[in-house]
N, C-alpha and C positions, 0 to 999 in steps of 0.2 A: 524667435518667431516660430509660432506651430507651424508645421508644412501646409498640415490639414485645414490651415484659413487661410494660406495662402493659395489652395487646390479651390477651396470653395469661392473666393474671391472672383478666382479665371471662369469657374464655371457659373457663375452667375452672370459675369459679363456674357459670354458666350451663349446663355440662352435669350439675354436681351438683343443678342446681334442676330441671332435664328428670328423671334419673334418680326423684328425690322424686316425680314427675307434676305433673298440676295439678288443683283441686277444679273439682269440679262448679260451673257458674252455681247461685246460691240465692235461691230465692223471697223476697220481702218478707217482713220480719218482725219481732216485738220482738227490737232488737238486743241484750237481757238475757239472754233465755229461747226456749230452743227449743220444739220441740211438747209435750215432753215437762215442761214445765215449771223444767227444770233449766238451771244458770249455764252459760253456751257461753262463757265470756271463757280457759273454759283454753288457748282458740288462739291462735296467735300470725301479726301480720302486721306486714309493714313500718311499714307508715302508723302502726300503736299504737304500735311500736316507738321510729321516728323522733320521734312524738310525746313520749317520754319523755326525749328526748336535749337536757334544758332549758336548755343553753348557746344551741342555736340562737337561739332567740326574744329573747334576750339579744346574738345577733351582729346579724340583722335589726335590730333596733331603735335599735343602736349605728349601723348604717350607716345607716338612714333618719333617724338623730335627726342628723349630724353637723354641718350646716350652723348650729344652736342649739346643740353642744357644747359645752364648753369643756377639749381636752384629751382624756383619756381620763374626763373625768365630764359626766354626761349633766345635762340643766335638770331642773326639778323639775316636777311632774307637772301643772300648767299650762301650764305653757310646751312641755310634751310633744304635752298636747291638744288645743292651739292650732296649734301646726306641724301633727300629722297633719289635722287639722279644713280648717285651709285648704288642704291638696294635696287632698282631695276637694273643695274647692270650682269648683275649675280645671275647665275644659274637661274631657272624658275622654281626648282625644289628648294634650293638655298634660299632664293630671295623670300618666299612665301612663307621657309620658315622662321627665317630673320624677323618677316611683317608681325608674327603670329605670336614670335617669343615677345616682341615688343611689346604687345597689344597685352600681351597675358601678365607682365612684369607689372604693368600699372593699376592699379583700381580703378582703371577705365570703366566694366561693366556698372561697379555700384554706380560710379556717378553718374553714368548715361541713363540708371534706371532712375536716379534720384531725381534729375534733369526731366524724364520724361513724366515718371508721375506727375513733379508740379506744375507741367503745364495741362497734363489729362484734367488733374484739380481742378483748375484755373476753366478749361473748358465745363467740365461737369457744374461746372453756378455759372456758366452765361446762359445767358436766354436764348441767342441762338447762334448758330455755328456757321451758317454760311448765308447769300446774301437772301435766298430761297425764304431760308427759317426767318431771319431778318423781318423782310418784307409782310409776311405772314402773320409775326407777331404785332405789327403795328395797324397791320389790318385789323386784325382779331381787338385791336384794344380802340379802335375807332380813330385812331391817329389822324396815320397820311400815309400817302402811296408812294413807293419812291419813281420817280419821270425825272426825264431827261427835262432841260429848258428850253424855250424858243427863242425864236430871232429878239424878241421882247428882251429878254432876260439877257442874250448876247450881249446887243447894243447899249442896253442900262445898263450894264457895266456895276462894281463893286457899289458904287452910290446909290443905286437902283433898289439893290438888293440889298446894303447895311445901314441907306442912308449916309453924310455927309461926314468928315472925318472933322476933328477939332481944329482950328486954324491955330492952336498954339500946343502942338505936336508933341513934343518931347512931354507936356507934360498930362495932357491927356495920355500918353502910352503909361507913363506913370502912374496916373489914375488906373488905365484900365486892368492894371499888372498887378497892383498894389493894394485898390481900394475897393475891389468888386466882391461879392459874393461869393464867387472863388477862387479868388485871390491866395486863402491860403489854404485850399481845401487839396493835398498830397493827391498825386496823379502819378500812374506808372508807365513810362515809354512802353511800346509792344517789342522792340527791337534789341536797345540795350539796355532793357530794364532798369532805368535811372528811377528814382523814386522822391521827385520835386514837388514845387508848388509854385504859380506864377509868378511871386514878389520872389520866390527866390532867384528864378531864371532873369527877372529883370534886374537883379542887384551883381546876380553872375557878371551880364553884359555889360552895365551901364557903370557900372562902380564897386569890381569884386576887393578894391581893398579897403573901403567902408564898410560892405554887404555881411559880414559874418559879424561882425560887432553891430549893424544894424537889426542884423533878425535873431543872434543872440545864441549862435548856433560856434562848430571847431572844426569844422571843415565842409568841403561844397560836398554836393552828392554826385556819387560817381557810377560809372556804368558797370553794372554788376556781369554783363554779356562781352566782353571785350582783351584783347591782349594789355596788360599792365601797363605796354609803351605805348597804346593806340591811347588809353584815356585823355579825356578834354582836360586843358588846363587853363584856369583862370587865368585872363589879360586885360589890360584897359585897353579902353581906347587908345590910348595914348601909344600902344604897342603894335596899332598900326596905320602909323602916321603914313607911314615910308611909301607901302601901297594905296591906303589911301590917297595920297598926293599925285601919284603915277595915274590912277584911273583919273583924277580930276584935269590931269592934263590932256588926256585921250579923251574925255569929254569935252574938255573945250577948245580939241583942236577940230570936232564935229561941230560947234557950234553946239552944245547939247549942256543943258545946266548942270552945274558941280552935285555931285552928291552932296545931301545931309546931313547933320547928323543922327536923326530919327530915321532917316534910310538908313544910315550905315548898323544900329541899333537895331533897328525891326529885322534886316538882314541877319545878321548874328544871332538874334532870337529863334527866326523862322529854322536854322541849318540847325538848332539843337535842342532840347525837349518840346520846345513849342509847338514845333511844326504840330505835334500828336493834337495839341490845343486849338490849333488855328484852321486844322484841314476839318477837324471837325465840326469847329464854329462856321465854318462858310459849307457845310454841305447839309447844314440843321438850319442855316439862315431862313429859306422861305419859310419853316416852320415853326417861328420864334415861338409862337402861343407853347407847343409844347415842349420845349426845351428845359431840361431841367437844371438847375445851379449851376451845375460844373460844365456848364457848354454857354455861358455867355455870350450876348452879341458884344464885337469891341472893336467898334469902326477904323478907329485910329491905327490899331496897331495892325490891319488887317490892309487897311490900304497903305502904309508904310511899306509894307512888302511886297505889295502887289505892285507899286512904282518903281521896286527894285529890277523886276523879272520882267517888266515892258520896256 
């Protein structure tokens, strides 16, 4: 790599960030709420940004745990506490230089750069970066405004606002997972960057040991953000009878109807790639007209959930 495109690169950034200006110093203050009482988090700054970029914490920890590794997998969460415990026990010259050799032993830097360019990328083609830009651009294209709901919208409740859910459940959710317009259109979690599609989170759930010889695929998709022992692993239903059975007895010692099994399904759905799917489709609801393919309305699977969480 020339230095001298790497020099030109920084200084281009940097006269785009002069051009912007710079804010005002700001008084102390609730970092929630301005004077005025209202949410100030619609700005945006590096520090929150970089904050969100949770491979990092994940490289750091890789490179200070290495010395108790084994490999690319890390000890377990004593043997974690115990190692960082005792580098704070050291001298502070010692301990700082122990952090420093660590840090310097790993290819920590590249990947942290490598880690943050992609999500700079990733930023640099969205339309807008915070809820300010957001709001602005859908103004600007004659949309909608984004407003809080009223008492209205409270009390009509999910039916109000998706309309009425299929009285035969499990297979509407199937339909809406499976045979929609976006059904198999690849979507990326923000979080653990899984990189799914709705039929396959519903074959994950409903029937991962049919589901890979269903959609033709050799293995599920995994979280690209995540420690090796934290990733999801495919289970049936059947895998959780045990607890299943337990909460149906606490329900019906309240007198409170047995779980489902399209609760017990939509639940499962909602706790992993879906949710990205489904908080999106109910916050675009009132605005179906302009809703584009991959934000579907899909009553069923949406009130499934929401009967879970009342």
């Amino acid at each position: 790599m020339n230095p001298d495109h790497v020099e030109q690169a920084i200084k281009r950034a940097t006269g785009k960030s002069a051009l912007r200006g710079k804010s005002a110093p700001q008084k102390s203050r609730d970092p929630s709420k301005d004077s005025g009482g209202q949410n100030v988090h619609a700005g945006w700054s590096a520090s929150g940004w970089i904050a969100g970029v949770e491979s990092i914490n994940s490289m750091i920890s890789e490179a200070l745990l290495q010395p108790v590794s084994s490999g690319a997998t890390l000890p377990g969460e004593t043997a974690q506490l115990d190692f960082i415990r005792s580098l704070g026990r050291e001298d502070a010259a010692v301990g700082k230089a122990a952090v420093l050799q660590l840090l310097m032993r790993s290819p920590l830097i590249v990947r942290m750069a490598d880690a943050i360019w992609d999500e700079a990328h990733t930023l640099a083609g969205q339309a807008a970066a915070t809820a300010v830009e957001l709001q602005s651009k859908f103004a600007d294209d004659g949309a909608f405004t984004l407003r809080y709901g009223g008492m209205e919208t409270f009390f009509g409740g999910l039916e109000k606002l998706l309309g009425s859910p299929s009285a035969n459940l499990l297979e509407a959710m199937n339909r809406e997972h499976c045979k929609m317009p976006d059904s198999q259109i690849i979507f990326r979690t923000p979080n653990y960057h899984v990189d799914t599609t709705c039929e396959t989170e519903w074959w994950f759930v409903h029937d991962p040991e049919r589901g890979l010889q269903e959609l033709g695929i050799a293995h599920w998709p995994v979280e690209q953000r995540i420690e090796p022992s934290h990733k999801r692993v495919a289970s049936s239903l059947a895998h959780f009878e045990a607890e299943w059975s337990a909460i149906d007895d606490a329900l019906d010692k309240r007198k409170i109807d047995k779980l489902k099994e399209a609760e017990v399904v939509g639940a499962r759905l909602y706790t992993g790639p879906m949710y990205h799917k489904v908080t999106g489709s109910l916050r675009l609801a009132p605005h179906a007209h302009a809703l584009p393919p991959h934000a579907m309305q899909t009553p069923s699977r949406l009130h499934r959930r929401s009967n879970l969480f009342w």
